[in-house]
C-alpha positions as CSV (number, residue, x, y, z in Angstrom):
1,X,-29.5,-1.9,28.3
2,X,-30.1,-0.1,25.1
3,X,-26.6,1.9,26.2
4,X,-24.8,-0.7,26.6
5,X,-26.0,-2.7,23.4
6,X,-24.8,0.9,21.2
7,X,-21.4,1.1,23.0
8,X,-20.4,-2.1,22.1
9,X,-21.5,-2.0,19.2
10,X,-19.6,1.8,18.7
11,X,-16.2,-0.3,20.2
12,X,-16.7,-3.2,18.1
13,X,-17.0,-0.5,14.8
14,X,-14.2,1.2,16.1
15,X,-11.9,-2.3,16.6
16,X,-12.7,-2.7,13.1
17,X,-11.9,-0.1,11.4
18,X,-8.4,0.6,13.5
19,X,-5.4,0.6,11.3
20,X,-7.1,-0.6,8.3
21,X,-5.1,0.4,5.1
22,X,-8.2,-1.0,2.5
23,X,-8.8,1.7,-0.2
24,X,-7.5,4.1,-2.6
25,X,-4.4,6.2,-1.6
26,X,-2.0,9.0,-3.2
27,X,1.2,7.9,-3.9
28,X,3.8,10.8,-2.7
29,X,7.1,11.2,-4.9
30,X,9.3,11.4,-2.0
31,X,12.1,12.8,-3.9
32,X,10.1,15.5,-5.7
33,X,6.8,15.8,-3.0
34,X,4.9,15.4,-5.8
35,X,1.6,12.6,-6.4
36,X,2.5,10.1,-8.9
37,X,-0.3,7.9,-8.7
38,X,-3.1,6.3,-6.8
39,X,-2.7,2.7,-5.7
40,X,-5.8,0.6,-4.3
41,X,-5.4,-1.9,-1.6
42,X,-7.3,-4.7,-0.6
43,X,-7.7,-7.9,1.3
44,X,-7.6,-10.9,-0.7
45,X,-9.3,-14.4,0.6
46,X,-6.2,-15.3,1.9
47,X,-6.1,-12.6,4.2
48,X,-3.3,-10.6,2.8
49,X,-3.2,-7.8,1.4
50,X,-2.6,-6.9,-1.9
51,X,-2.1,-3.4,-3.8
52,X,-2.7,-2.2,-7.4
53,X,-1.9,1.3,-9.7
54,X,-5.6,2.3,-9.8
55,X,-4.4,5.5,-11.6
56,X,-1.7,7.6,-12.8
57,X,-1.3,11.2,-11.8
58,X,1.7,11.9,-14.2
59,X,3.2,10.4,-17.1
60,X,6.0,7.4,-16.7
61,X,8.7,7.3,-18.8
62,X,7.0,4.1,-19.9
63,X,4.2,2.8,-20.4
64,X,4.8,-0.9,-19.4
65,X,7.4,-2.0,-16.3
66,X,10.2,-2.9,-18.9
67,X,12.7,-3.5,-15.9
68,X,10.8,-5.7,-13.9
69,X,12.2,-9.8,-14.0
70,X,8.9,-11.0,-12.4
71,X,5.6,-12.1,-14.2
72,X,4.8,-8.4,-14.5
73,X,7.6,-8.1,-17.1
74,X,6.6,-5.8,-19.9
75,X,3.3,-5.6,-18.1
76,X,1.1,-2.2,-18.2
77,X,1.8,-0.2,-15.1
78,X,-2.0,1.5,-14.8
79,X,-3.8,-2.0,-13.2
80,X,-0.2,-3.7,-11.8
81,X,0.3,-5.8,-8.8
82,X,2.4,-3.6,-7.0
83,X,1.8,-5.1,-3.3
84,X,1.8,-8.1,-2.4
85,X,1.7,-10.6,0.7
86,X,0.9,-8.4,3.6
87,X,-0.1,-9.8,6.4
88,X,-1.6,-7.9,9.4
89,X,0.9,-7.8,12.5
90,X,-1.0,-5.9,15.6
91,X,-0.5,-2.2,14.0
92,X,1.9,-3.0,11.3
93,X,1.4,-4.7,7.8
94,X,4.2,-7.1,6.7
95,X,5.6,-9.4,5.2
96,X,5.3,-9.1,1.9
97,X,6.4,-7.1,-1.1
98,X,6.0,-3.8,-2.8
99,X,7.8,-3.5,-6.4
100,X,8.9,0.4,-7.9
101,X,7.5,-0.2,-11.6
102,X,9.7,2.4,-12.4
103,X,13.1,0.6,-11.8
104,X,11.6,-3.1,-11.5
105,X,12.9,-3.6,-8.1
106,X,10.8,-5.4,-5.6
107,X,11.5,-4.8,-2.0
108,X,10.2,-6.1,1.6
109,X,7.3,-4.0,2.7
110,X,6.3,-2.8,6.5
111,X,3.0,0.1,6.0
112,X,1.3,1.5,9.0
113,X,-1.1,4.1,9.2
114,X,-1.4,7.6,10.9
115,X,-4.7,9.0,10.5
116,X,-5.2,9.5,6.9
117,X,-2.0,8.9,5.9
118,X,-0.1,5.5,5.1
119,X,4.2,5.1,6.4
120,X,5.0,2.7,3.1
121,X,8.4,1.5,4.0
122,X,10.4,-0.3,1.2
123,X,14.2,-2.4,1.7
124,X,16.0,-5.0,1.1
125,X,17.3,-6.8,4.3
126,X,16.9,-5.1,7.3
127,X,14.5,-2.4,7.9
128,X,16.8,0.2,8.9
129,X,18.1,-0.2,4.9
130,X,15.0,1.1,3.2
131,X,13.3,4.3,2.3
132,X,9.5,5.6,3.4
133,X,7.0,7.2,1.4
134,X,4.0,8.7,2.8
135,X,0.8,8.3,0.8
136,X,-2.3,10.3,1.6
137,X,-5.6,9.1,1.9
138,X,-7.1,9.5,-2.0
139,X,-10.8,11.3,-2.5
């Protein structure tokens, strides 16, 4: 019995912790392969889940998102919104919204998870319009 009880118990952890993307992760240049900054993600009452710059790895050529159009005009990158609205879809997160504080631009989001790392694809549209950056688990 005692077994049992542990191996449901070991497949109910395991359920649980498949494909969640709660954390802190690396943000991956994908242009220059470089880390630019680590964003935390987290689950809001509302079940979504929601994203913030936690830290910044190099310096931006501003301090503030002077392009964005949203409330996070002018806004301080280090501690912005960056993702917003996912919702959980069997293995996939989306629904919502990530926004580059470097050019303002907000964009659908889909993120799923391999292993330790996190598929963040942005685009406006259609899906197959879009670009993916891969963050890494952060320390």
């Amino acid at each position: 019995m005692n077994k049992l009880l542990l191996s449901f118990a070991m497949l109910f952890i395991g359920v649980l912790s498949f494909a969640q993307i709660e954390g802190k992760w690396k943000t991956i240049d994908d242009e220059t392969g470089k880390a630019k900054s680590i964003v935390e993600i987290w689950k809001k009452s509302d079940g979504k889940y929601y994203g913030k710059v936690s830290q910044l790895l190099i310096k931006p050529e501003h301090a503030n998102c002077v392009a964005c159009k949203d409330d996070r005009k002018n806004k301080p990158i280090l501690g912005m919104e960056i993702i917003r609205g996912l919702k959980k879809d069997g293995n996939e997160f989306t629904g919502g919204s990530i926004t580059d504080p470097k050019n303002g631009k907000s964009y659908k989001c889909t993120i799923t998870k391999d292993g330790d790392k996190l598929n963040v694809r942005g685009y406006m549209g259609i899906s197959l319009i879009g670009r993916t950056q891969t963050w890494q688990k952060a320390d």
